[in-house]
FITOR-913738 format. One record per residue (C-alpha): x, y, z. Coordinates in steps of 0.25 Angstrom, whole numbers, plus 5000, padded with zeros to 4 digits. Layout:
% FITOR-913738
XYZ/...
This chain:
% FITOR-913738
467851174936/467351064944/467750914940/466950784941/467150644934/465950574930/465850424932/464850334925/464350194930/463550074926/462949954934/462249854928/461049814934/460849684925/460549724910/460449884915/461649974916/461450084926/462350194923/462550304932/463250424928/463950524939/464650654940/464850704953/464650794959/463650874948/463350754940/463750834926/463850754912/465350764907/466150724893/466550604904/465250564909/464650564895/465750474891/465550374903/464150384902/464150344888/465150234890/464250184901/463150174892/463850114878/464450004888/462949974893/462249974879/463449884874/463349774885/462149674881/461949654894/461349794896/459949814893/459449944899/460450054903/459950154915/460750314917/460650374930/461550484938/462050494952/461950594964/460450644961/460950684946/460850604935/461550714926/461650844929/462050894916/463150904908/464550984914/464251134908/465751154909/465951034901/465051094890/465651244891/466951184887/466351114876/465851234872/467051304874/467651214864/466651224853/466951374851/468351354852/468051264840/468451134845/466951074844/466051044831/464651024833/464850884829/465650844840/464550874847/463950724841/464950644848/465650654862/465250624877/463950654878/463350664866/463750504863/463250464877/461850534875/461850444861/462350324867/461250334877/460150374867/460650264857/460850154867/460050044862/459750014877/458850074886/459250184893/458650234906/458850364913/458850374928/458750514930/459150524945/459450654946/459650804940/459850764925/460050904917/460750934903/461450824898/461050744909/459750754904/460150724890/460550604894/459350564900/458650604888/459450504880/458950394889/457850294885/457050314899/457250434909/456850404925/457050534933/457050534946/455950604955/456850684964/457650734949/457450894949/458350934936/458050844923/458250924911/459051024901/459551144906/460551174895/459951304890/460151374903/461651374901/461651424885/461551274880/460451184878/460551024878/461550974869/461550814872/460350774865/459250874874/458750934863/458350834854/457950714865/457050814874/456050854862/455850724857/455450684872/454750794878/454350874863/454950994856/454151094865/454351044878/455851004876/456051144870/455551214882/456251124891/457651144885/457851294881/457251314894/458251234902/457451154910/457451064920/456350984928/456350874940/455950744937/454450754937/454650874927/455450784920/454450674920/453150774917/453950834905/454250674899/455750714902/455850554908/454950444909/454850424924/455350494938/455450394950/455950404962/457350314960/457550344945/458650234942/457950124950/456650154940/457450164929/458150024930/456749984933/456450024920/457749964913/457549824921/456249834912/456949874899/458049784901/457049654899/456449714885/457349654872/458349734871/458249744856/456749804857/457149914866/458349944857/457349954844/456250034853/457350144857/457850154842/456550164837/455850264846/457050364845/456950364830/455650384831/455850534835/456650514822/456050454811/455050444803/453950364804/454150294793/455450264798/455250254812/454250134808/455250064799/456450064810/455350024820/455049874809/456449854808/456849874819/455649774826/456249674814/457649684822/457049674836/456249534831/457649494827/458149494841/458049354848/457749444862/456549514856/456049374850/456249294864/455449394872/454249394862/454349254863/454249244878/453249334879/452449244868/452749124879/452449184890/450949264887/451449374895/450549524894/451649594887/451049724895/451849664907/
């Protein structure tokens, strides 16, 4: 069996946190790398000074996948016995896919490479997704291998795309390249250098109150969720909490002062 040890890094480019993940030489998702990752990422969202966090890969792959031979042994260890579907809950990956997801933050996914299974998955639980254009595999193979995507694919990928088309994408294990990707509304853009775009885009977000942005991603997730009724409610209180924030008051103010076209 081959062995390779992922590494994780970060650099801040002012209040965004750029974090690379790297597995050479295939680039797989590991027990280890999901750990890093999601240390990365909980050291970001807990520094104030971070306002906008972008994920990106190395070597032309943003995240092949995950290791299949890590997922046999896991497998191995559920018939022995040894697993309960609850574990499944908690551990490596499934705690960094929430801890992306749930971030308060922005999140921004630089797809600058193959990004397959649970690399995929990852991407999914981004905020933003900017693929490169030169990115021929983005998608879920799983089912071509007896599984099917087990890192949050299944539930992420309908309320995106719509039951129908997210149906026939997973049980038939596809993939696409990056303007499939794009045409199919898998991400939001395809440019030619995918991090550059994307800290563009965080440069962007990372001058928007911090509290707004927080209350918008809350509110539009739990929207696929809640009621109307509810959905409205959690919307008023929470733009009575964002009118608390001293931020959100100054930059109404400015703009007040200033007289500036608020379309700019």
């Amino acid at each position: 069996m081959e062995s390779w040890m992922a590494e994780v890094s970060t650099e801040t480019r002012g209040p965004v946190c750029l974090v690379r993940y790297a597995n050479p030489p295939r680039h797989y998702m590991t027990a280890e790398g999901a750990g890093l990752m999601l240390a990365a990422v909980q050291a970001a969202v807990a520094d104030p000074a971070i306002r906008v966090l972008v994920l990106t890969g190395t070597e032309d792959v943003f995240v092949r996948h995950y290791d299949v031979a890590e997922i046999a042994a896991i497998g191995e260890a559920v018939q022995a016995g040894q697993l309960k579907p609850e574990d499944f809950e908690r551990g490596g990956f499934a705690d960094m896919i929430r801890a992306v997801f749930e971030s308060p933050k922005p999140v921004i996914a630089a797809i600058n490479g193959v990004c397959m299974g649970g690399g995929f998955e990852l991407a999914l639980a981004c905020d933003l997704r900017i693929a490169g254009n030169q990115v021929p595999l983005i998608g879920l193979p799983e089912t071509r291998i007896g599984i099917f995507p087990g890192g949050g694919g299944t539930q992420r990928l309908p309320r995106m795309i719509g039951e129908a088309r997210a149906l026939e994408f997973i049980l038939r294990g596809q993939t696409v390249d990056a303007e499939g990707a794009l045409t199919l509304g898998l991400v939001n853009a395809v440019a030619a250098d995918p991090v550059s775009d994307a800290l563009k885009i965080a440069a962007e977000l990372s001058a928007r109150g911090a509290e707004g942005l927080a209350h918008a991603k809350r509110l539009v997730r739990g929207a696929l969720t809640w009621g109307l009724e509810d959905g409205t409610r959690e919307e008023q209180h929470g733009f009575h909490a964002v009118l608390k924030s001293e931020s959100a008051m100054a930059a109404m103010k400015d703009f007040l002062a200033t007289g500036e076209d608020i379309t700019r």
